[in-house]
C-alpha positions in Angstrom: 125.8 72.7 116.4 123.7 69.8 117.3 120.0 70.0 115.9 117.5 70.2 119.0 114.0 69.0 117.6 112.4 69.2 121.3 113.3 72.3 121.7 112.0 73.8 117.8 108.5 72.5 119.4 108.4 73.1 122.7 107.9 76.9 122.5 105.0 79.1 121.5 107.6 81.3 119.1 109.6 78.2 117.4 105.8 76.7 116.8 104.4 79.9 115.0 108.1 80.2 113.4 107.7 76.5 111.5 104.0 77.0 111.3 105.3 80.2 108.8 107.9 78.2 106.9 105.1 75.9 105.8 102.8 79.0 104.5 105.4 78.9 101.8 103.4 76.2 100.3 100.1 77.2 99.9 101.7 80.8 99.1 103.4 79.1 95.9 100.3 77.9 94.6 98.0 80.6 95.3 99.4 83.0 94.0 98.6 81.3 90.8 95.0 82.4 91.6 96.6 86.2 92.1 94.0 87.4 88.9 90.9 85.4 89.7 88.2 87.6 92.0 88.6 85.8 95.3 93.0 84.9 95.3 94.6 88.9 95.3 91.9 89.1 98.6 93.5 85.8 99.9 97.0 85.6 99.3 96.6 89.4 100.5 95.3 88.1 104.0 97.8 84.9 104.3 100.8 87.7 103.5 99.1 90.0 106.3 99.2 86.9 108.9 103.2 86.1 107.9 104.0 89.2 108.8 101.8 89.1 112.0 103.3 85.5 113.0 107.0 87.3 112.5 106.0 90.4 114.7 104.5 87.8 117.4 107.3 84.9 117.6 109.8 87.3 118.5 107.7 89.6 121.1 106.7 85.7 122.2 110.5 84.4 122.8 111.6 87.3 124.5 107.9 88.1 127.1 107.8 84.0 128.0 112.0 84.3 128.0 112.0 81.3 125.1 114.7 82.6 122.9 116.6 79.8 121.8 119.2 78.5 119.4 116.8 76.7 117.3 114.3 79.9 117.0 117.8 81.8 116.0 118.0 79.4 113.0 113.7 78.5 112.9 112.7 82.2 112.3 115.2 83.8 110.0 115.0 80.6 108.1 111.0 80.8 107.7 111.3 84.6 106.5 114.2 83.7 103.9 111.6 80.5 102.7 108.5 82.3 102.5 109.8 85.9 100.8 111.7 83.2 98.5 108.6 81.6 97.5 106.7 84.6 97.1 109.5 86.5 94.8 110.4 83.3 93.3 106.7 82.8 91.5 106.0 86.7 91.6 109.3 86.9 89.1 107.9 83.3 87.3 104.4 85.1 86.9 106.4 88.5 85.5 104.8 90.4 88.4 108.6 91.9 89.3 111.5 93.2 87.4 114.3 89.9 87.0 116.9 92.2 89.1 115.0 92.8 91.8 113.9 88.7 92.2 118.0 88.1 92.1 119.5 90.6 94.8 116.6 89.6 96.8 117.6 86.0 96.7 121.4 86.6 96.3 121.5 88.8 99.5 119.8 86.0 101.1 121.9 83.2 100.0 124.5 85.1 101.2 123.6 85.9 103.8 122.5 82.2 104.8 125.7 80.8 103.6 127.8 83.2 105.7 125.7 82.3 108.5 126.7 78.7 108.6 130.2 79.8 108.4 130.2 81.9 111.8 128.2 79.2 113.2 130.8 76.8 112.2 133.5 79.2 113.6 132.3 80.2 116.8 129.7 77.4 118.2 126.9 79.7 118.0 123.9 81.1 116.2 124.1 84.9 115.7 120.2 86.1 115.6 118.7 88.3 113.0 119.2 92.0 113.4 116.8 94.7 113.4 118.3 96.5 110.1 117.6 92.8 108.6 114.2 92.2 109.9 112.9 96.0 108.2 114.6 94.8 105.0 112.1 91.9 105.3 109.2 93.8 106.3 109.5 96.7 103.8 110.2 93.5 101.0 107.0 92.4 102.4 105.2 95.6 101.7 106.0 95.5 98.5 104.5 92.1 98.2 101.6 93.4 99.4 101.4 96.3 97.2 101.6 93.9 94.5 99.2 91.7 95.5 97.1 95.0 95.5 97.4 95.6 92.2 99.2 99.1 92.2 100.5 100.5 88.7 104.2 100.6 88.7 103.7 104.3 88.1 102.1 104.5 92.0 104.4 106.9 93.9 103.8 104.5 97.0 104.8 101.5 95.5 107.5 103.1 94.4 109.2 104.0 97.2 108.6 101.1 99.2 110.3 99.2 96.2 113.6 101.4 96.2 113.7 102.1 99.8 113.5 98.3 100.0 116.1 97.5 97.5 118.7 100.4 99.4 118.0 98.7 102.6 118.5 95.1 100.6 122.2 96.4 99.8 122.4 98.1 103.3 121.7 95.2 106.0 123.9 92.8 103.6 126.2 95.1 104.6 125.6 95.1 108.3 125.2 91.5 108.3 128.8 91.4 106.6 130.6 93.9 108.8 128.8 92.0 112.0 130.3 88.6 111.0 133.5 90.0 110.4 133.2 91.5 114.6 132.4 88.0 115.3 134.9 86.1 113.6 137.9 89.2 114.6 140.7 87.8 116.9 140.0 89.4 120.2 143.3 91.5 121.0 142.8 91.7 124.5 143.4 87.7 124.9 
């Protein structure tokens, strides 16, 4: 698949998509500033607008009919990037348990890696699903619970956490099974 730079900015989605995959950056570092009075209230309102800039790209492709094959690759790549960074220095600064940090990123690299293989295989960019876009948002609440400052003996932070780490395990699963559909000989040709 050829790369299509015109068309990553020519649309209001792909532009909010890349303009999210570079929050990563100021995420990393602020998050350094997580106990000072002024960073939890920060990095809390940054983590609020990723998630509102992943709601609105997608509502944005679809209502102005700008879905294209370089937001399929722009937006999934910018949630990957950005919940990387986040869990990446959250597991650095102790602030989650070391398992949690590697399914999170293992189901992702995965997940990634499979998704250049279809691509490879069949010439086009399968989107994100819906099962893997609420594994990303209730991983994001987490964050934000975290960024809170909730005991790990909070009943809500709770079970976002394991509902987020059954659903981790569950859309791998779905994206598994859905590349396998994709890459199936079709037996009626």
């Amino acid at each position: 698949m050829k790369i299509n730079y015109h068309e990553l900015i020519s649309t209001k989605s792909n532009l909010l998509s890349l303009f999210r995959l570079f929050l990563a950056i100021p995420l990393w570092f602020l998050f350094d500033q997580i106990n000072t009075s002024w960073g939890s209230a920060v990095l809390f309102s940054i983590c609020i607008f990723v998630i509102i800039t992943d709601l609105l790209d997608g509502y944005l492709a679809r209502k102005f009919n700008e879905v294209t094959e370089m937001g399929k690759i722009i937006d999934p790549l910018a949630d990957k990037v950005v919940v990387a960074a986040i869990i990446t220095k959250m597991y650095f600064l102790g602030l989650i348990p070391e398992y949690y940090f590697f399914i999170i990123v293992g189901r992702d690299i995965i997940i990634f890696l499979g998704g250049i293989y279809i691509t490879n295989r069949i010439g086009k960019v399968l989107p994100s699903n819906k099962l893997g876009k609420a594994t990303i948002f209730l991983i994001g609440i987490v964050i934000l619970l975290i960024i809170l400052d909730l005991s790990w003996n909070n009943y809500l932070l709770l079970s976002f956490y394991y509902l987020s780490i059954i659903l981790i395990f569950v859309s791998l699963l779905g994206y598994i099974y859905r590349g396998y559909e994709y890459l199936k000989p079709n037996k009626y040709t």
